[in-house]
C-alpha positions as a Markdown table, in Angstrom:
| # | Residue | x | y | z |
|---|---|---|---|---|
| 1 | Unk | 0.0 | 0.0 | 0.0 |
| 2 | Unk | 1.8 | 3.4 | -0.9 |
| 3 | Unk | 1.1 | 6.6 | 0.9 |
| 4 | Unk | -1.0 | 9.1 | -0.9 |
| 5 | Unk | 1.6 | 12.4 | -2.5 |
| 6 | Unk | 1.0 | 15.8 | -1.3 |
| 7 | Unk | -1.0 | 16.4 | -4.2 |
| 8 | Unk | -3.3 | 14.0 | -3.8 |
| 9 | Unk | -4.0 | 14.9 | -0.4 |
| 10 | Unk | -4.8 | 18.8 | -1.8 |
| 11 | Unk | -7.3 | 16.9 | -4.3 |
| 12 | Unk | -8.9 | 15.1 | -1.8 |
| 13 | Unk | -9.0 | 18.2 | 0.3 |
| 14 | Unk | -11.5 | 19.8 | -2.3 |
| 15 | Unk | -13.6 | 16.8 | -2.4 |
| 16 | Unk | -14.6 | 17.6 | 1.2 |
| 17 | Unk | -14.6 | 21.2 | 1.4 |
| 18 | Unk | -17.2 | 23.5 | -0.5 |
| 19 | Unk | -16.3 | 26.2 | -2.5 |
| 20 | Unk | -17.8 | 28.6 | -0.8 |
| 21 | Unk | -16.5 | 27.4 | 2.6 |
| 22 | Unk | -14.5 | 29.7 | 4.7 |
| 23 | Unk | -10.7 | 28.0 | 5.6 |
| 24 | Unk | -8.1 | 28.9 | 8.0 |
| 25 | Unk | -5.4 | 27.1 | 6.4 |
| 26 | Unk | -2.4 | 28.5 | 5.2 |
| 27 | Unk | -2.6 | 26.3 | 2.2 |
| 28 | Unk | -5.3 | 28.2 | 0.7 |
| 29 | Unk | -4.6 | 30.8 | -1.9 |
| 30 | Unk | -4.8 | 34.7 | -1.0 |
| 31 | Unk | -8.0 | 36.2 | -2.2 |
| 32 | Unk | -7.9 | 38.9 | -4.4 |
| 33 | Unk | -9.4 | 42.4 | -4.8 |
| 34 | Unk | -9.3 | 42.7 | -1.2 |
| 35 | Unk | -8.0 | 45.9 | 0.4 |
| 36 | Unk | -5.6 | 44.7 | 3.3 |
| 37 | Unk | -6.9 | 46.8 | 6.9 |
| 38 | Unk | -4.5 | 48.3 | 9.1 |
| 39 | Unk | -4.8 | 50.6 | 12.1 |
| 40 | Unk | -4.6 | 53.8 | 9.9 |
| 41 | Unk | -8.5 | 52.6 | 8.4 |
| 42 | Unk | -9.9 | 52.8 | 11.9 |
| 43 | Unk | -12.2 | 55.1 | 12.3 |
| 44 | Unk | -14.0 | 57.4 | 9.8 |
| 45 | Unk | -12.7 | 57.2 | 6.1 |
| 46 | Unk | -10.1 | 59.9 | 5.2 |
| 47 | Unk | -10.6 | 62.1 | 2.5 |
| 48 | Unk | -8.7 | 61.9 | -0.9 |
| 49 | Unk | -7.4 | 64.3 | -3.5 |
| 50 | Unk | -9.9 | 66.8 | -4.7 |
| 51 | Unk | -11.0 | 67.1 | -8.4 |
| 52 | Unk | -8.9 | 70.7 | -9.1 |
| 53 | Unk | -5.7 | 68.5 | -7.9 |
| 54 | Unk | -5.3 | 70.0 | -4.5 |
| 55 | Unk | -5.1 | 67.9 | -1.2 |
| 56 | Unk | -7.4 | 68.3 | 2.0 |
| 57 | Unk | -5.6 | 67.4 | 5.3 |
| 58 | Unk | -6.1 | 63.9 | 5.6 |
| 59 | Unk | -5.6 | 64.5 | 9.9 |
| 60 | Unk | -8.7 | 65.4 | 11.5 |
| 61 | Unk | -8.8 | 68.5 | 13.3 |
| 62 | Unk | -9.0 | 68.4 | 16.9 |
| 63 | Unk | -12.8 | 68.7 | 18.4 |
| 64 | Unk | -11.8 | 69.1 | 21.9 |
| 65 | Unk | -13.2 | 71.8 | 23.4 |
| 66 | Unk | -10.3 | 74.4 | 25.1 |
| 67 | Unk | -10.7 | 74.7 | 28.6 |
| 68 | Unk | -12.2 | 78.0 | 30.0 |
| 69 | Unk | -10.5 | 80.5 | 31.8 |
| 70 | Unk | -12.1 | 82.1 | 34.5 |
| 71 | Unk | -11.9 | 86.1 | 33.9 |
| 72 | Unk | -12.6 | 88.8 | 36.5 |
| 73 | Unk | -15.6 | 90.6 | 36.2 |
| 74 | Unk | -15.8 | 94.2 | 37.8 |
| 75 | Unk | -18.7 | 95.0 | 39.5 |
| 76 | Unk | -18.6 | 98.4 | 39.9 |
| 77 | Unk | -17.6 | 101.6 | 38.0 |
| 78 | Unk | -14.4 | 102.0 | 39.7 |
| 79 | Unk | -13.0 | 98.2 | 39.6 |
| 80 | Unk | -14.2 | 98.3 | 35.9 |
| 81 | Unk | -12.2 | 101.6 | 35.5 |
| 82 | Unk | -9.2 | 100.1 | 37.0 |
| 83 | Unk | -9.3 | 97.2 | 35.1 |
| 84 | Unk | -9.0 | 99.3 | 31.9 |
| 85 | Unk | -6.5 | 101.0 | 33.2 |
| 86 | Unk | -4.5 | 98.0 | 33.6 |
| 87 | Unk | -5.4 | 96.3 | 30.5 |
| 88 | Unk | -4.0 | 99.5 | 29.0 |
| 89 | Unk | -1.1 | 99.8 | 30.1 |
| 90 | Unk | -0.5 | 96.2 | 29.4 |
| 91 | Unk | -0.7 | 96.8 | 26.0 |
| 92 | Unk | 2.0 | 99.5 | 26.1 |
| 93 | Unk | 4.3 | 98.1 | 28.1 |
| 94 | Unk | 7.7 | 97.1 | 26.9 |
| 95 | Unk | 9.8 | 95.6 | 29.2 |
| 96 | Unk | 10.4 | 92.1 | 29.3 |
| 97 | Unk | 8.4 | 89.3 | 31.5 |
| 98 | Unk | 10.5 | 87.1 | 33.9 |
| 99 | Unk | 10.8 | 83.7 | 34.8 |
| 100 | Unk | 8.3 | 81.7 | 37.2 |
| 101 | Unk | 7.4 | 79.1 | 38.6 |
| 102 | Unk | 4.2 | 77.8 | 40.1 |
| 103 | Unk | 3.9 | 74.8 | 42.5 |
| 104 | Unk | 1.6 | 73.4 | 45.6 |
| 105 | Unk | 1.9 | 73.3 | 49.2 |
| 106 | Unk | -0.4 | 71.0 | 51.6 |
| 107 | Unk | 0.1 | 71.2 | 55.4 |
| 108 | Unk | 1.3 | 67.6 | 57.2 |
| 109 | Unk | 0.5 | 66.9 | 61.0 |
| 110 | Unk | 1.1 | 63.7 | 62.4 |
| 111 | Unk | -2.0 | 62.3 | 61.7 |
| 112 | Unk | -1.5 | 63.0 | 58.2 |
| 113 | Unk | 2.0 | 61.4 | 57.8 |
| 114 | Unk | 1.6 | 58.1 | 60.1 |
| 115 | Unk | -2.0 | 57.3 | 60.4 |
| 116 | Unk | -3.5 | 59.2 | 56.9 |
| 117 | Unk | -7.0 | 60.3 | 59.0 |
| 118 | Unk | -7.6 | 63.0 | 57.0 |
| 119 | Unk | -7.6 | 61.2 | 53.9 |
| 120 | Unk | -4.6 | 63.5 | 52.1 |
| 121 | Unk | -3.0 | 62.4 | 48.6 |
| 122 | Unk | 0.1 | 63.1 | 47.3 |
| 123 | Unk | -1.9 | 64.8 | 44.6 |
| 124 | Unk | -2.5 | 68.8 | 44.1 |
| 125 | Unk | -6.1 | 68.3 | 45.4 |
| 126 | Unk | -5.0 | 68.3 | 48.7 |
| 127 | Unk | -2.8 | 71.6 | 48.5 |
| 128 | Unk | -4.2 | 74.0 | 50.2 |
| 129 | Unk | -2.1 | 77.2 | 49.0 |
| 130 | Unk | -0.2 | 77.8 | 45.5 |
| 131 | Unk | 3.4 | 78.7 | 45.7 |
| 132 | Unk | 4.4 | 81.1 | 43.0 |
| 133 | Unk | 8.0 | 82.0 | 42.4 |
| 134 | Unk | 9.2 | 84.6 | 40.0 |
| 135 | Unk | 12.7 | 85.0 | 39.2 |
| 136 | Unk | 13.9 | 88.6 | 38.8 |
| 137 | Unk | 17.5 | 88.0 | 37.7 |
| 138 | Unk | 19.5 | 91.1 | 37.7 |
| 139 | Unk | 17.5 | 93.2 | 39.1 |
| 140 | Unk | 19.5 | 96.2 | 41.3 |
| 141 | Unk | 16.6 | 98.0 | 43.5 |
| 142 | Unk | 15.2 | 96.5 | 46.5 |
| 143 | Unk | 11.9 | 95.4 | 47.6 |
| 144 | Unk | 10.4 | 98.9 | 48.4 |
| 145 | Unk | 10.9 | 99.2 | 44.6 |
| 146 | Unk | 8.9 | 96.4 | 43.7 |
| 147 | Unk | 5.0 | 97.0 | 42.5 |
| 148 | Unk | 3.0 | 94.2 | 43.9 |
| 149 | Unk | -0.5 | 93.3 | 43.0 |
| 150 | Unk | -2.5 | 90.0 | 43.9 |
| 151 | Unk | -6.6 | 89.6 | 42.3 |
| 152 | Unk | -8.7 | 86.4 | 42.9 |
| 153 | Unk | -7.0 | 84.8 | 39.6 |
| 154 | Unk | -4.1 | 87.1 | 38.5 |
| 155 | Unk | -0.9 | 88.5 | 39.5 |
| 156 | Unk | 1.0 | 91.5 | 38.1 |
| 157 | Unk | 4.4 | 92.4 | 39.4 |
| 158 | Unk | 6.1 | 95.3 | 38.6 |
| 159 | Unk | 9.8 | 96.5 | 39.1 |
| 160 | Unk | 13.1 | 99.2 | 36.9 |
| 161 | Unk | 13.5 | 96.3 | 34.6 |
| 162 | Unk | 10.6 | 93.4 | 34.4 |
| 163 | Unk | 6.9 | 93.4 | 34.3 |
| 164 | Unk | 4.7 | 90.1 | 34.2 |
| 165 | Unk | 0.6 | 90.1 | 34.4 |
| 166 | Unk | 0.6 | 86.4 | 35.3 |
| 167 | Unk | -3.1 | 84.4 | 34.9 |
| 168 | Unk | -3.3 | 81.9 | 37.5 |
| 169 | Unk | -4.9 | 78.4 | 37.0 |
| 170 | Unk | -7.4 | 78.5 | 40.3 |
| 171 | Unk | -8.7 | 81.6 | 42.1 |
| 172 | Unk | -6.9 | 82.4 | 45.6 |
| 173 | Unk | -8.0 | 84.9 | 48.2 |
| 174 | Unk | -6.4 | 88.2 | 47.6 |
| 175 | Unk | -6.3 | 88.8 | 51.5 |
| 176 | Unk | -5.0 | 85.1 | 53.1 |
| 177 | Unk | -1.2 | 84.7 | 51.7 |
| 178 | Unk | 2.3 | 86.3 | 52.4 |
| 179 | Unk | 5.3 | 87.4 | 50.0 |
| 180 | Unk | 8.7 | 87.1 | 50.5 |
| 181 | Unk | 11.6 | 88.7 | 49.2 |
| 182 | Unk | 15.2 | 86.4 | 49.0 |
| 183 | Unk | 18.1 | 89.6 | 47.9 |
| 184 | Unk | 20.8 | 86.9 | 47.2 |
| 185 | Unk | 18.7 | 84.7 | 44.6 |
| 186 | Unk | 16.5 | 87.8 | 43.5 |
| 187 | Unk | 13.2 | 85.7 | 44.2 |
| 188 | Unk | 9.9 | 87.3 | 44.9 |
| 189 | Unk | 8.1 | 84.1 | 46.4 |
| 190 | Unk | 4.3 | 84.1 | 46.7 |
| 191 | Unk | 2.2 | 82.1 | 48.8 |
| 192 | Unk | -1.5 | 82.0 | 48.4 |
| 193 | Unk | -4.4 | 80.9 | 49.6 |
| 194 | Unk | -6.7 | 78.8 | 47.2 |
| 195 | Unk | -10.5 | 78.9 | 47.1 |
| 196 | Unk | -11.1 | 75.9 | 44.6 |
| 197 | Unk | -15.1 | 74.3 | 43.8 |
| 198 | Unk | -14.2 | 71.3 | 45.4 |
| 199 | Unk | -12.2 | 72.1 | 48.3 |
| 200 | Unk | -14.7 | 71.5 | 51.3 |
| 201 | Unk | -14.9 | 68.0 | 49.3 |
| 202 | Unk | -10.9 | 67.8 | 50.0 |
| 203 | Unk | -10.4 | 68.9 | 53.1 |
């Protein structure tokens, strides 16, 4: 008895499989007229060439919405007058912004540290005040030189040589926080107070 070639076993193949039949073997020949998929077809089709010859972008644009930032609104005639008056000279001014920096500051106890009652995280929703630090290198006049100005969501800081209207991501309260002054690093270092939606959540 001699065993059957590999070509009879293909024929004998077809004499149990249909036509038709969907096959996973490798055996089988590719199909043709069929696009090949890849993970650049996901998603809506992409548009082509246009008839006049010239190309659309074939990137969608993005539809995310831009977070909103929260603006002050005067509300009286004088803070609106002021306001102008800032935004005014903002527009004229020429001197050149300085560095900053902006970071977060949570107060530890015990409790916090050892036993975690309070239910603090590492994250910035547990800070309780915003640490701003602006970086006035080379400046040559002291502190009593130094035009400082704190609103419920912006800073403006003004001094001989630099002058920064800095918008800050959460509102703080104007009258809860403390500045300090380091002459050897020439740091103006700003502590605030925030008032955040969520806070009593927090804290």
């Amino acid at each position: 008895m001699s065993l059957l070639g590999a070509e009879n076993i293909k024929l004998l193949k077809k004499l149990f499989i249909s036509p038709n039949a969907d096959s996973d073997s490798e055996d089988d020949s590719p199909k043709e007229n069929v696009k090949h998929m890849g993970p650049g077809d996901i998603g809506s089709a992409k548009t082509s060439k246009r008839s006049d010859g010239n190309t659309e972008n074939l990137v969608e644009r993005n539809t995310y919405k831009p977070l909103d930032v929260e603006t002050y609104q005067p509300k009286t005639l004088e803070e609106w007058e002021h306001q102008q008056e800032q935004e005014g000279d903002a527009l004229l001014e020429s001197r050149p912004s300085p560095d900053y920096r902006i970071s977060y500051k949570q107060t530890v106890c015990t409790e916090d540290l050892y036993l975690q009652m309070n239910g603090k995280t590492p994250s910035t929703a547990s800070c309780e005040s915003m640490v701003v630090e602006i970086f006035l290198a080379g400046e040559t006049v002291g502190i009593q030189h130094i035009d400082l100005s704190v609103q419920e969501q912006c800073v403006v800081v003004k001094s001989p040589k630099y002058f920064l209207k800095l918008q800050l991501p959460h509102r703080v309260n104007p009258d809860k926080g403390n500045a300090a002054w380091f002459l050897e690093d020439k740091t103006l270092k700003l502590t605030l107070k925030m008032e955040r939606d969520l806070d009593f959540v927090n804290f």
